[in-house]
C-alpha positions in Angstrom: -17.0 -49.6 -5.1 -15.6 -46.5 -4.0 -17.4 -43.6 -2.2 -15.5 -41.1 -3.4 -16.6 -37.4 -2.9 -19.2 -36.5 -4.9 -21.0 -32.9 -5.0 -24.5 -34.5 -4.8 -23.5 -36.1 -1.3 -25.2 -34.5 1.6 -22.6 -32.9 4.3 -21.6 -35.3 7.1 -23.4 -36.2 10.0 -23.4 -34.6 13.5 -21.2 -37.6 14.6 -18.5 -37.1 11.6 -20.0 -39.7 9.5 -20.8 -39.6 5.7 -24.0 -40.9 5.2 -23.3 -44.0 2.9 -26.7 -43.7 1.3 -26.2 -39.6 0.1 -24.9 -40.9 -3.3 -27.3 -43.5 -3.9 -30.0 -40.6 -2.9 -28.4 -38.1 -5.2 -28.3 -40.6 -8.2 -31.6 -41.4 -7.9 -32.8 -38.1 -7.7 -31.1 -37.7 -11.2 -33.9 -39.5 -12.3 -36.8 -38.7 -11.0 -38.7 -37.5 -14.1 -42.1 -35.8 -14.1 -43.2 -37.2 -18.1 -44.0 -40.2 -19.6 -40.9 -42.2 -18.7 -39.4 -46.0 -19.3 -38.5 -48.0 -16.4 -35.3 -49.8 -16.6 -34.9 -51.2 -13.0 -33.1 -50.4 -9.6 -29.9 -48.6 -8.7 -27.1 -50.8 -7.2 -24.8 -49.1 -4.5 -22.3 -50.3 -2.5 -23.6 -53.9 -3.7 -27.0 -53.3 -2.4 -30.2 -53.4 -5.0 -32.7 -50.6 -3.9 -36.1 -51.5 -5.4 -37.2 -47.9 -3.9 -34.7 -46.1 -6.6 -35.9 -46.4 -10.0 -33.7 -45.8 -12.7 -35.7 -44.4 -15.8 -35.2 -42.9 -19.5 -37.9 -40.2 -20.7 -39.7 -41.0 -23.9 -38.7 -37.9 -25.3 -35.4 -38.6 -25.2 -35.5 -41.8 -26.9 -35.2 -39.6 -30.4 -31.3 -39.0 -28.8 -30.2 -42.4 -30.0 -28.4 -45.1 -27.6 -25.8 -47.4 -27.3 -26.5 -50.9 -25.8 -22.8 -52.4 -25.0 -21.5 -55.2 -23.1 -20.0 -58.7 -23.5 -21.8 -62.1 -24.9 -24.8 -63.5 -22.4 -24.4 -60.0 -20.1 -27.9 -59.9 -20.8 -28.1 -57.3 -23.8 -30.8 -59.0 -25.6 -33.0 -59.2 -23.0 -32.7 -55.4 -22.2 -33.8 -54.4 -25.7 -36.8 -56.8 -25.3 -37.5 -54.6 -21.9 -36.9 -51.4 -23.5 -38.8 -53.0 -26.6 -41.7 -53.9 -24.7 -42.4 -50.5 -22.5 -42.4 -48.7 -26.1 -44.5 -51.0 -28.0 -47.3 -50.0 -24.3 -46.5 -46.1 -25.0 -47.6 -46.8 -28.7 -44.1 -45.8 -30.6 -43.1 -49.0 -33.2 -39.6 -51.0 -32.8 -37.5 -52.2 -35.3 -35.2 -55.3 -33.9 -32.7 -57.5 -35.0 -33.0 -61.1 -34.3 -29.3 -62.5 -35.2 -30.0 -65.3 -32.9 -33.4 -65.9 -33.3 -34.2 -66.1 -29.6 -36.4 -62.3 -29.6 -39.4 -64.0 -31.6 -40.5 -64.5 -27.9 -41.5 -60.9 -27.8 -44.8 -61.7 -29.3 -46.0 -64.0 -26.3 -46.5 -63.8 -22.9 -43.1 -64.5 -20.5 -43.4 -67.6 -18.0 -43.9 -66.8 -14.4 -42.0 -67.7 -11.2 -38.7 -69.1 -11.2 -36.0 -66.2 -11.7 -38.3 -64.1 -13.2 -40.2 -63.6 -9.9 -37.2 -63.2 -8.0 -35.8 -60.4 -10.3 -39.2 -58.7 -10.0 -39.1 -58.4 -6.4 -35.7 -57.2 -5.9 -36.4 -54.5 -8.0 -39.5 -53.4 -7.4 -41.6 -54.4 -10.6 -45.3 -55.2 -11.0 -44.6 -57.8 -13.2 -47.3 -59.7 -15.5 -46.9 -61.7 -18.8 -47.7 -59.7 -21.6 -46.3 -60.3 -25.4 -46.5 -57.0 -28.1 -48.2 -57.3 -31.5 -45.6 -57.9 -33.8 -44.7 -58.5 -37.5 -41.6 -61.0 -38.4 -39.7 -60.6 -41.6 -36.7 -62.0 -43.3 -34.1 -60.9 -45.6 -35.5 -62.0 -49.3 -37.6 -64.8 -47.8 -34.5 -66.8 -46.5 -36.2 -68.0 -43.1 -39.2 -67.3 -41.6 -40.6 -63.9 -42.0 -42.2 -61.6 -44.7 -39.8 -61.1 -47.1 -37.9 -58.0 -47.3 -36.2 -57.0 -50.9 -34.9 -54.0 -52.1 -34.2 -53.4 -55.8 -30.1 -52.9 -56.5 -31.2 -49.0 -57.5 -32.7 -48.3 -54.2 -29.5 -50.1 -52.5 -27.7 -47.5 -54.5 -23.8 -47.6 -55.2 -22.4 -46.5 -51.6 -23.8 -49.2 -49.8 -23.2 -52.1 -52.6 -19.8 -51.3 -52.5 -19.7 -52.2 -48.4 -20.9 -55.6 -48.8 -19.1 -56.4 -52.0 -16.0 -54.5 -49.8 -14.6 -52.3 -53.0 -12.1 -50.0 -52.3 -12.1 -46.4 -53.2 -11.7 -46.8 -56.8 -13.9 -49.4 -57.4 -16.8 -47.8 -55.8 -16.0 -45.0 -57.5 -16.5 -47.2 -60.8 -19.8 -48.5 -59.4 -21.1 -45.3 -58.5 -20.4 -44.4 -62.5 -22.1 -47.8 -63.1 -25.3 -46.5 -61.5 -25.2 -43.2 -63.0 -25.2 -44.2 -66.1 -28.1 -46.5 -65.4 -30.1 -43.8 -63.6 -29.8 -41.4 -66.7 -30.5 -44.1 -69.6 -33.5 -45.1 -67.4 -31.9 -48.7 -67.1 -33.6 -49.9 -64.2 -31.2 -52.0 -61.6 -33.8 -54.4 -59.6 -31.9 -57.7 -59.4 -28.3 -58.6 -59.5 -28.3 -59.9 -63.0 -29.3 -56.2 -64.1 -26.1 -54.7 -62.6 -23.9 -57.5 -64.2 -25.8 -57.0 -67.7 -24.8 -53.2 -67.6 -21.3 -53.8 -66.1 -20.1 -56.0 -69.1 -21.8 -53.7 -71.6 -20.1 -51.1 -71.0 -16.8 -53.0 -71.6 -18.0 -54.0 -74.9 -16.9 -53.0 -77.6 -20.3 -51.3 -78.2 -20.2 -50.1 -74.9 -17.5 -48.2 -74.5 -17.9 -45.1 -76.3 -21.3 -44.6 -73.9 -18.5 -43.6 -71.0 -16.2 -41.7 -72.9 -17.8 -38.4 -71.9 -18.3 -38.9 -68.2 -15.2 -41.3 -67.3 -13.7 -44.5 -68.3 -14.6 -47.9 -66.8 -11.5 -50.1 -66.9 -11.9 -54.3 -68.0 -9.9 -54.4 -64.6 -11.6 -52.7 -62.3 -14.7 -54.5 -64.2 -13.6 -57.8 -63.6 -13.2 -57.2 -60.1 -16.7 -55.8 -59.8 -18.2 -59.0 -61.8 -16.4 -61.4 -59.9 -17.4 -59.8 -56.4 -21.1 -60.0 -58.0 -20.6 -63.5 -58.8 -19.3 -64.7 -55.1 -21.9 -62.6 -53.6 -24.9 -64.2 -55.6 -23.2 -67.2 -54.6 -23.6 -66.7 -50.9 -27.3 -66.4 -51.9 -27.6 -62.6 -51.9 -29.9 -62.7 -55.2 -33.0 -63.8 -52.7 -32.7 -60.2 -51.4 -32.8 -58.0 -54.2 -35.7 -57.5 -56.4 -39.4 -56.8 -56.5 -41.8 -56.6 -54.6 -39.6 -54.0 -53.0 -40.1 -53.4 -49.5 -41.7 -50.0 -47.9 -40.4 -49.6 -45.0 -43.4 -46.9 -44.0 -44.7 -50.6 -42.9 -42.1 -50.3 -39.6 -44.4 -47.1 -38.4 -47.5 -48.8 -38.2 -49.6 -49.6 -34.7 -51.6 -52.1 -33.4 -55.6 -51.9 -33.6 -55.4 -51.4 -29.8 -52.7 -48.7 -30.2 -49.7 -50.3 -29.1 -46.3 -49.8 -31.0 -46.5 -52.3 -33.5 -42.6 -54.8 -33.1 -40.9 -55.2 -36.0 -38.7 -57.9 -36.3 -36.1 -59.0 -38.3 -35.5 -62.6 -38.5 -31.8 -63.2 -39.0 -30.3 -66.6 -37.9 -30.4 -68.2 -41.5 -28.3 -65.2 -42.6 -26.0 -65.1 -39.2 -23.0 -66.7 -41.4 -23.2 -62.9 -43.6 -22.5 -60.1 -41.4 -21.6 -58.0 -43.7 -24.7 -58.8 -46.0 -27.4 -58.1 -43.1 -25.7 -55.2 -40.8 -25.8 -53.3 -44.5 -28.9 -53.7 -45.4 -30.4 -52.8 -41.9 -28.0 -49.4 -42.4 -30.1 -49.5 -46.2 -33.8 -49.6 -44.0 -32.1 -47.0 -42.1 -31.3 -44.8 -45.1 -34.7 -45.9 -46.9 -36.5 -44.5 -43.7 -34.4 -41.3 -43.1 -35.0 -40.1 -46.7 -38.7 -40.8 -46.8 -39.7 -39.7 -43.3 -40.4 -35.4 -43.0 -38.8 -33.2 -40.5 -40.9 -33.4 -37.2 -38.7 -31.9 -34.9 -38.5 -32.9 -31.0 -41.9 -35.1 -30.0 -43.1 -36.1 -26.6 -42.6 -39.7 -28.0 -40.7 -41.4 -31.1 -42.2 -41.9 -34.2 -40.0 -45.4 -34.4 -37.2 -46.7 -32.2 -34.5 -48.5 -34.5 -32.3 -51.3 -32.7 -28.6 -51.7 -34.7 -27.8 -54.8 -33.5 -23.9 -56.2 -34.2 -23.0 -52.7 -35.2 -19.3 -53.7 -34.8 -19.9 -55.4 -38.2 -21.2 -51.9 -40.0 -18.7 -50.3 -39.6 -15.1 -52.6 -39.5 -13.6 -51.7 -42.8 -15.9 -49.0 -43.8 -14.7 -46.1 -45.9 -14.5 -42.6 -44.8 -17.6 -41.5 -47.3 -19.5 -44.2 -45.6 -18.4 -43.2 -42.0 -19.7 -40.0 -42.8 -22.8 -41.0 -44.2 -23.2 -42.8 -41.0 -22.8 -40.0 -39.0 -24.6 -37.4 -41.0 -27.8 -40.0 -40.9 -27.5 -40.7 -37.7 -27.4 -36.9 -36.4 -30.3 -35.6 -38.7 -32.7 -38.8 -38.6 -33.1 -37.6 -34.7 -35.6 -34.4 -36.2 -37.9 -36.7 -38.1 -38.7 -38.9 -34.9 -36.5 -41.6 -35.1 -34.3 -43.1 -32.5 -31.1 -45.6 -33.2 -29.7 -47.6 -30.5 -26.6 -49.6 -31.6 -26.0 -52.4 -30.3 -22.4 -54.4 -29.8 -19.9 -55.3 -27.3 -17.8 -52.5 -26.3 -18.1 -48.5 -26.8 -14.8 -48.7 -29.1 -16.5 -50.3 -31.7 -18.2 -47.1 -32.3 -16.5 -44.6 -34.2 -15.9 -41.8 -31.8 -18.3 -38.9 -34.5 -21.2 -41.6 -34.4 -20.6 -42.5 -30.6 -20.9 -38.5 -29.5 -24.8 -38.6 -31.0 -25.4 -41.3 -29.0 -27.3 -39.7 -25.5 -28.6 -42.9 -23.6 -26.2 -45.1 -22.5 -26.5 -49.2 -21.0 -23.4 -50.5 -20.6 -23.2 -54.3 -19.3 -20.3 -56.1 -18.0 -16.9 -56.1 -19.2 -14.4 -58.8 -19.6 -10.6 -57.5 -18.5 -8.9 -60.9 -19.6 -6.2 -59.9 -22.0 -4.1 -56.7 -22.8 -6.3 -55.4 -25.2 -9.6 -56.0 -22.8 -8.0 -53.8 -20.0 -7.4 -51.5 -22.9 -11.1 -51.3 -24.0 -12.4 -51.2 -20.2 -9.7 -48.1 -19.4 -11.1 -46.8 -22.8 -15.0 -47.3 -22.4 -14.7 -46.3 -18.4 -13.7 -42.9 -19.8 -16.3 -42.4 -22.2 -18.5 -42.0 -19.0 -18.9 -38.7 -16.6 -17.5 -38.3 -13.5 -19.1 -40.9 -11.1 -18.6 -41.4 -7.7 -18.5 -45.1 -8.4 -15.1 -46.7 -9.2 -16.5 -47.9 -12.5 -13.2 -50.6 -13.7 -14.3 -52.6 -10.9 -18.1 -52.0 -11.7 -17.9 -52.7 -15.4 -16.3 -56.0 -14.5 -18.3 -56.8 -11.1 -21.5 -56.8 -13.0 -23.6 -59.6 -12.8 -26.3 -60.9 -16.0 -29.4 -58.5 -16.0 -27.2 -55.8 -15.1 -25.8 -52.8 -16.3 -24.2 -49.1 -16.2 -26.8 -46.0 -17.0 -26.3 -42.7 -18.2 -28.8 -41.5 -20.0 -30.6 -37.9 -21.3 -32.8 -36.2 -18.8 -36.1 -34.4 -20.1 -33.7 -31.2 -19.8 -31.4 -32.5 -22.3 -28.5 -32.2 -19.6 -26.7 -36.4 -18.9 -28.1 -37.9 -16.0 -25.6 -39.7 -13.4 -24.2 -42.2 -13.6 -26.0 -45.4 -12.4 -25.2 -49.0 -11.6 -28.9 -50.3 -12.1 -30.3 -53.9 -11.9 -32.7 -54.0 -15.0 -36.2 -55.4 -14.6 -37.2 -58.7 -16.0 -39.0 -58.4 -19.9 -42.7 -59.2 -19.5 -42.8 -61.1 -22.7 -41.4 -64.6 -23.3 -37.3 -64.6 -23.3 -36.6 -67.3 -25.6 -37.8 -68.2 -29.3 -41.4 -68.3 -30.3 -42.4 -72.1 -31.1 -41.9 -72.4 -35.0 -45.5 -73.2 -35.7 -46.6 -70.1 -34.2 -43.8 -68.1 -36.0 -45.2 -69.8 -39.3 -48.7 -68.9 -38.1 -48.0 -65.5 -37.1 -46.0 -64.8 -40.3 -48.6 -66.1 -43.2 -51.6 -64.5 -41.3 -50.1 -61.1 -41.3 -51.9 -58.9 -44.3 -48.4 -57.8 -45.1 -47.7 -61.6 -46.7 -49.7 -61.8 -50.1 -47.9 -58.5 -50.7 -44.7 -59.4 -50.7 -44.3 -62.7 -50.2 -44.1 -64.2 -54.0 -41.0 -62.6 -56.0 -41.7 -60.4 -59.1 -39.5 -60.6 -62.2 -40.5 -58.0 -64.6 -38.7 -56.4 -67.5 -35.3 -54.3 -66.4 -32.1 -53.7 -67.9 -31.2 -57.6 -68.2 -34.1 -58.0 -70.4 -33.6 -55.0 -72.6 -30.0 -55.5 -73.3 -30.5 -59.4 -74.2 -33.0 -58.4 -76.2 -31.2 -55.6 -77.8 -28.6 -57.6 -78.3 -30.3 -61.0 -79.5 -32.3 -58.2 -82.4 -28.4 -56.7 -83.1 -27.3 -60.2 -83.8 -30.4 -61.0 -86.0 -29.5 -57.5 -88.4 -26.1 -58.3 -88.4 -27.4 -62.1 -89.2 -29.9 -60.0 -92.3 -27.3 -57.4 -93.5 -24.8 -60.6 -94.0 -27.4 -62.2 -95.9 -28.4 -59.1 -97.8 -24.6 -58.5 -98.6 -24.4 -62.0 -99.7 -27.4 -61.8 -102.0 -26.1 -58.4 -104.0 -22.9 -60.5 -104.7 -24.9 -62.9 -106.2 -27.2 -60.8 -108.1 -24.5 -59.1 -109.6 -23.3 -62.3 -111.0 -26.4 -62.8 -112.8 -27.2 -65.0 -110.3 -30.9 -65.1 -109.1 -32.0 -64.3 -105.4 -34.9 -64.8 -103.5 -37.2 -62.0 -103.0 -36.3 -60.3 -99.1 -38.6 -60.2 -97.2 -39.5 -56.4 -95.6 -37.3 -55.0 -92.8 -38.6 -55.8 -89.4 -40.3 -53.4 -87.4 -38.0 -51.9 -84.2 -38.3 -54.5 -81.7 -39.9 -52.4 -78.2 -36.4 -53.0 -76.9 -34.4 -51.2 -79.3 -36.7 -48.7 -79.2 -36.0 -48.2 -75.4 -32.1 -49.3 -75.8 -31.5 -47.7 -79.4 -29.4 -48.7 -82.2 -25.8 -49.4 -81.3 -27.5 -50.9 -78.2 -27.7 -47.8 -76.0 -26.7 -44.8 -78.4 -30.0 -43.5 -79.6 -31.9 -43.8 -75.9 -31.8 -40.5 -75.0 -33.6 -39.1 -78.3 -35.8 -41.6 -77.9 -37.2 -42.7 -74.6 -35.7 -39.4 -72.8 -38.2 -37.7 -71.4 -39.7 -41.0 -69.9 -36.9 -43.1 -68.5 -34.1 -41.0 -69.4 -34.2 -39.0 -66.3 -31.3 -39.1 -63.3 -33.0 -40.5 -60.3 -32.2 -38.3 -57.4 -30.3 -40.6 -54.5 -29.7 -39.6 -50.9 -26.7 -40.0 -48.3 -25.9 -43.5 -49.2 -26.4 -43.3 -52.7 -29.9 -44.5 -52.4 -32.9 -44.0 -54.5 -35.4 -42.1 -53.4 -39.2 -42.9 -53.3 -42.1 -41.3 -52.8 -44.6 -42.5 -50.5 
């Protein structure tokens, strides 16, 4: 490492000598905060560990958002756990990812001795098992959790369009889809709504609905059916519909007032990035639009861990990069902090990576062209350091990592090569029993654990159209029976004219050209959407 010059480094000794701990004294000191603070381990100089300087992040800055980098098994799972675990004591809630399925552990108390001891005493920490209270879920019941659904309205248009990867004018057409939904009060909850309104409206009843606001083409249709198709396929149905889930639950603490860990159960989805890393931005989103403006708190209201953020955002638009960003930079003032996690800084797009204020960045590999690339590229992302940090970044051992985070000042602290302490909870996968125990004793299950079909746009347009067949069916029949009673011939007397079915009451003649006059002022109303597209709720 070098010792280059730095203006924190005392002057030189009587004797002409620079002392070689000034910098190490002067980084420290960078972090010597006087609130409530998280301990994240020792600083490393000159490839020494010094247990008696603490590197730290201050609660209040966890609001700043994060970035959590650094190449597969450098250790970046188990510094969320630790960072995961000092919240959940200070009472703010954590959201996690589990892609793996190895941060169930969290939940029970870590084994002692072994490495664990040995990291603990190099750094300085009083360690003793401890696990959180926490809460598992899964996406739509697939694996062990609660289930979490969301209704394809509350997804909202934006978003869909990501994981079914539209381009621009297809999204465009599904955003038209939706709004036309939202105003005939059509309501979107499983994926079989959205296809039943999709080939409607290239009917040939259909297609005078979008004459006024905009044409949907059979093209552009077909692609948007056949995307629905693959993606139920892949099994994405289980995750939309009803119960939907309210993701106020992520804010809740223990009885004892710990944070209460929220975590999301992944490995059975693992195989569908792009499924899972968009509907943890839709949680975001859901949160961001139903939390009020706090402003700046001595502690978080919920820390949100991104985990394989790379995925979010490789072939995203530009609206949806922006959405990104704009959520990202104004979620911060209603008390919620976002740490993404991934392998290198560059998989950040450089207007979501300058929100980010605490940084922990593990090794990095330098193997090919484009690695040295990426290490040149993430080395100057960081402020001027008295450390040569190419060699650092790729020094590093597991468990340790480069920090720069916010001071309680708002101001970047400096930069510091820390060893990180050693989680307290368990760092491996909870035993499946427990994980089945844990999950079906949590008073979150009977509420959302069985599925909910209720009437929606599927049922109303089959309906609609099952009652439009039957009057065609009786106005055939009636047209048949005049030609025969004006041949003298005698007819049957016809029976009365059926009452309006409750569907075409709500759809209207013509399937949906009489719902406005009719149902208007109850379902015909434009439900107001956020950022992304999505719904709004009230809570």
């Amino acid at each position: 490492m070098s010792q280059s010059t730095d203006p924190r480094e005392p002057a030189a000794a009587a004797g002409g000598e620079t002392d070689p701990a000034g910098p190490a004294v002067g980084i420290a000191a960078g972090y010597a905060f006087t609130g409530p603070a998280l301990d994240l381990g020792a600083l490393l100089w000159d490839g020494v560990c010094l247990p008696d300087r603490q590197i730290r992040v201050p609660l209040s800055m966890l609001n700043r958002h994060g970035l959590v980098a650094g190449a597969t098994g450098t250790g970046k799972t188990k510094t969320l756990q630790l960072i995961a675990e000092q919240l959940c004591a200070n009472g703010v809630p954590v959201f996690l990812a589990d892609i793996k399925g190895d941060v169930s552990g969290i939940s029970a108390p870590g084994a002692p001795g072994g490495r664990t001891a040995q990291r603990a005493a190099e750094v300085g920490q009083q360690w003793e098992a401890a696990g959180c209270p926490a809460e598992f879920y899964a996406l739509g019941g697939i694996g062990p959790g609660i289930p979490v659904r969301a209704s394809v309205t509350a997804f909202g248009p934006v978003l869909l369009s990501k994981v079914l990867q539209l381009n621009q004018t297809q999204e465009q057409s599904l955003g038209l889809i939706f709004h036309y939904a939202d105003s005939k009060g059509l309501e979107l909850i499983d994926l079989k709504d959205l296809r039943a309104v999709v080939a409607f409206l290239v009917s040939d009843q259909g297609k005078p609905e979008l004459k006024t606001i905009g044409g949907l083409s059979t093209a552009t249709a077909g692609v948007i059916l056949r995307a629905l198709t693959a993606f139920e396929q892949q099994g994405a149905s289980e995750f939309f519909g009803e119960p939907e889930f309210d993701t106020s639950e992520f804010l809740r603490t223990a009885t004892d007032g710990r944070g209460l860990v929220s975590v999301l159960e992944l490995p059975a989805v693992q195989d569908k990035p792009q499924l899972f890393s968009t509907f943890l931005m839709w949680l975001l989103a859901d949160l961001y639009a139903g939390l009020p403006e706090v402003g700046d708190l001595d502690r978080p209201k919920l820390v949100f861990f991104f985990d394989e953020a790379h995925l979010l955002f490789s072939g995203a638009s530009k609206a949806f990069l922006e959405s990104i960003t704009q959520t990202v930079r104004l979620i911060r003032s209603k008390g919620v902090g976002v740490f993404f996690v991934t392998q290198t800084p560059k998989d950040v797009p450089a207007d979501v990576l300058a929100q980010l204020g605490n940084r922990v960045q593990h090794a990095l590999r330098a193997f090919t062209p484009d690695d040295a690339k990426a290490l040149k590229a993430t080395v100057r992302t960081f402020p001027h350091s008295p450390y040569d940090l190419e060699e650092l970044l790729t020094g590093l051992g597991t468990g340790e990592a480069v920090v720069t985070v916010l001071s309680e000042n708002g101001a970047p602290t400096p930069v510091a090569a820390t060893r990180l302490r050693a989680p307290q909870s368990l760092m491996g996968p909870l035993d499946a029993a427990a994980l089945d125990a844990a999950v079906k004793g949590s008073p979150l299950y009977p509420r959302y654990a069985e599925p909910v079909d209720r009437e929606s746009a599927y049922e109303k347009i089959t309906a609609e159209q099952a009652a439009a067949e039957a009057e065609a069916e009786a106005a055939a029949a009636a047209a048949e029976a005049g030609k025969r009673a004006k041949a003298g011939q005698p007819t049957a007397r016809s029976a009365p004219k059926p009452e309006p079915s409750l569907a075409q009451q709500v759809v209207g003649s013509g399937l949906f050209r009489s719902l406005a006059r009719s149902v208007g002022t109850q379902l015909g109303r434009e439900i107001s959407r956020s950022l992304f597209g999505t719904a709004r709720r009230r809570r």
